[in-house]
Structure formats: structure tokens, C-alpha cells
N, C-alpha and C positions, 0 to 999 in steps of 0.2 A: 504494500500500500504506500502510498507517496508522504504519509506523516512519517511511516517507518520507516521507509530508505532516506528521508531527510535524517533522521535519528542515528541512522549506521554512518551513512557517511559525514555528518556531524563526527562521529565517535571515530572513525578510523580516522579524519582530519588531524581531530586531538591526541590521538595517540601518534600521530605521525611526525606531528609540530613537537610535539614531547622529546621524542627520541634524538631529532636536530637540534633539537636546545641543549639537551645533556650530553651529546657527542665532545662540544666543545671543553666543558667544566669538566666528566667526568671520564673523558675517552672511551670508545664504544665497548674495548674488551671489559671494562668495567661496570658498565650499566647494568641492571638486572630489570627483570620484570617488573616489581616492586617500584623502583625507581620511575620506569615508566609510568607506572599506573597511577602514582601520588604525583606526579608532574602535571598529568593531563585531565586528574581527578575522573579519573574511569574506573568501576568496578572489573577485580577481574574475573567475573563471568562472561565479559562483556568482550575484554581481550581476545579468551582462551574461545569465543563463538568467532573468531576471523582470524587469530593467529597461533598458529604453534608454541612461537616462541620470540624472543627478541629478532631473530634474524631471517622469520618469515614476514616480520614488519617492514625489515629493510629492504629486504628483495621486492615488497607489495609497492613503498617508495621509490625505487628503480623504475618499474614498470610504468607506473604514473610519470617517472621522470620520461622516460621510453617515448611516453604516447605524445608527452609536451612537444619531447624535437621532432617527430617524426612530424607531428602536425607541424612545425615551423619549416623543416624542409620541403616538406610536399606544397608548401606555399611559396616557396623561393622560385621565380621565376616560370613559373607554370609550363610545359610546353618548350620551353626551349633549356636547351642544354647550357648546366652553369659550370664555372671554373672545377676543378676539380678541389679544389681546398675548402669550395666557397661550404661546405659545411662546419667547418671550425668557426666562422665565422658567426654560424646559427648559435654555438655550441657557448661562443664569448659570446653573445646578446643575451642569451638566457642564462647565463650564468651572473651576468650583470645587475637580469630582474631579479633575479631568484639570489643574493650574496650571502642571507645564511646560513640557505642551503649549500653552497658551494663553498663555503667556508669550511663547515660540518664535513663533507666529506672528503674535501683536498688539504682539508689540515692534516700537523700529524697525531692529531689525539682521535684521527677516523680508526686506524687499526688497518690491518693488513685486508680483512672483509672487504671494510668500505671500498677501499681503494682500488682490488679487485675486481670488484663488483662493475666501478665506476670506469675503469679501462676496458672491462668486458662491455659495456655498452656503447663506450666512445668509438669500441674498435668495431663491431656490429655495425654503426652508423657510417663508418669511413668505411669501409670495405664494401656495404652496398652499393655507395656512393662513387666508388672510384674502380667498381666492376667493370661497369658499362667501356668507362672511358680508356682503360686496358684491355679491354678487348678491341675494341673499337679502332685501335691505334696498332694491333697485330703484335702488342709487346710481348717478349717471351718472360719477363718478370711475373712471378707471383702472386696474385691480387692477395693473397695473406699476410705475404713478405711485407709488400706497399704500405697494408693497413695497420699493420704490426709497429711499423717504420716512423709512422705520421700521426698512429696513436699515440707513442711516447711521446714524440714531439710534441704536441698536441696539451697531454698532460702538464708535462713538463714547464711547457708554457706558461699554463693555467694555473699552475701552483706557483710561480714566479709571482704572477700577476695580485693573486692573492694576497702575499705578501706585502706586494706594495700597495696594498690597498684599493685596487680594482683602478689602479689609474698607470697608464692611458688609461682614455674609453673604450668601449669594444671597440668600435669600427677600429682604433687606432693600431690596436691591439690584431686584429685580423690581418688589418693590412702588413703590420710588421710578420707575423707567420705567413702570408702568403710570399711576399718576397722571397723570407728564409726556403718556403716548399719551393716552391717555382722551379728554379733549376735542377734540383732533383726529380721536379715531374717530367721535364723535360726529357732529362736521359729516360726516365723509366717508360715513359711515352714513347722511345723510339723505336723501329722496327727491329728483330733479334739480329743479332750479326749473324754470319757466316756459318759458324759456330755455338748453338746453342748456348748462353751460360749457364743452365740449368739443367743441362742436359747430362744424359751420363757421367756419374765422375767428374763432374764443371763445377758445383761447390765445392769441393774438396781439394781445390787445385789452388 
């Protein structure tokens, strides 16, 4: 009924906003249920009817995080084909509305989960995104290697940026990462040489 699903997703909100708030003070290997539950003032029957445990909270936060970029990509340009980077760029706009969310999880009192967690979705987002454009270009590189590549990157970035305080602004912040990716797309964009590098025996060499 639509009072009750106003009520649940009220309740998983609060238990959601709960857990981002004590990432920070209390680092996530440290929070307990308990914790959760007097933060967001939730019963926990109320929990244990949506969540296993702390870290099917967090993963249920992912997935919402998930649907957010995915819906900001799928708006990016409609229709015509955009830069290959230009998702890092979705990834710094939302990270800029969203700071204590992104705080919470690119700190280092997230825990090794979080961070996990938060590369396995970056890397999911760039790899579908720069599928197309690898194939497209007949490259014999990877699309794993690539996404693998430009995830850390990516991160990396974003935990810098953190630090100083989310300034630049995004746009500024995109533009300095695309410059940095650029010429690396470049080569990875080009046709395979001669010679497979990936071929037989071609890593190892």
C-alpha cells in the first residue's frame, strides 16, 4: 500500500543516512548493528525485515548508488556517441552533489568493503562505457585491462580531490582527468600491430 512503502523506504533512507554518518567517526569495520539502529532510531525488527546484516545495507547503498549514475549516463548526450572518459566526469558531478556520501566511502575510515565495493562499481561503469569504443576502433587491448586501468585512475583521482576539499569543481576536475586519459586512449584506440600484444606469450615478454 502506498502509506506503507512511504514507511519502508522512509526506514531504509534512515538506516542508510545512519551508516554514512558513522563511517566517518566510527570506520565501517567498527560499526555494528546497534550502532546503526540508535543513529537512525529504527527498531530492529524493522532492520532484520530488509537487511541481513550491516553489509547487506551497504551493498542495498551501492545499488541505489548504481541506478543514480547509470540514470546520469544514459542522459549524457543521448544518441550520439560521447568521449570515452566522459563518464568520470558523470562520476565527479555526483560525487560533488552527493560529498558525504563520497566522503564516507573514499575516506580511509571506509574499510577495505567500502572501497571494494566502490571500485567494483566504478569499474562496471567504465568498462561498459568504453566497450563499445574498443571494439569499434578494432583494438586488440582488453576492455578489462582498459577499465581496470582508468578505474584506479579514476579513484585515485577522487580520493585526491577529497582531500582537498572537492575543489576544483567537477567540470574542472574532469577536464584535468580527461587530459591525463587522452593519450592513453589514444594508443589503446589504435589498431593491433603486426603482432598481436596479447597474443600468445605477448604478456609475458
Amino acid at each position: 500500500m502506498p502509506g506503507q512503502d512511504r514507511r519502508v523506504r522512509r526506514s531504509q533512507r534512515l538506516l542508510r543516512e545512519a551508516l554514512v554518518a558513522l563511517i566517518p567517526e566510527k570506520g565501517y569495520d567498527r560499526i555494528t548493528v546497534q550502532d546503526i539502529l540508535d543513529r537512525a532510531d529504527v527498531g530492529r525488527s524493522t532492520f532484520y525485515t530488509h537487511y541481513r546484516d550491516k553489509d547487506d545495507l551497504l551493498l542495498a547503498g551501492f545499488a541505489d548508488l548504481r541506478t543514480d549514475l547509470q540514470r546520469d549516463l544514459a542522459a549524457l548526450s543521448p544518441g550520439v556517441p560521447s568521449h570515452p572518459t566522459s563518464p568520470t566526469g558523470v562520476i565527479f558531478a555526483h560525487a560533488y552533489r552527493h560529498r558525504d556520501l563520497y566522503q564516507a566511502l573514499c575516506g580511509r575510515r571506509g574499510g577495505t568493503i567500502v572501497q571494494r565495493h566502490l571500485y567494483r562499481l566504478v569499474n562496471d561503469l567504465l568498462r561498459d562505457h568504453l566497450r563499445p569504443h574498443i571494439e569499434a576502433a578494432g583494438s586488440d587491448l582488453p576492455v578489462d585491462v582498459a577499465a581496470a586501468f582508468y578505474t584506479s585512475a579514476a579513484i585515485g583521482l577522487l580520493t585526491w580531490w577529497i582531500d582537498q576539499d572537492f575543489r576544483p569543481g567537477p567540470a574542472v576536475l574532469a577536464g584535468i582527468y580527461q587530459r591525463l586519459a587522452a593519450p592513453g586512449l589514444l594508443a589503446a584506440l589504435a589498431p593491433p600491430a603486426s603482432e598481436p600484444a596479447w597474443g600468445a606469450g605477448g604478456a609475458g615478454r
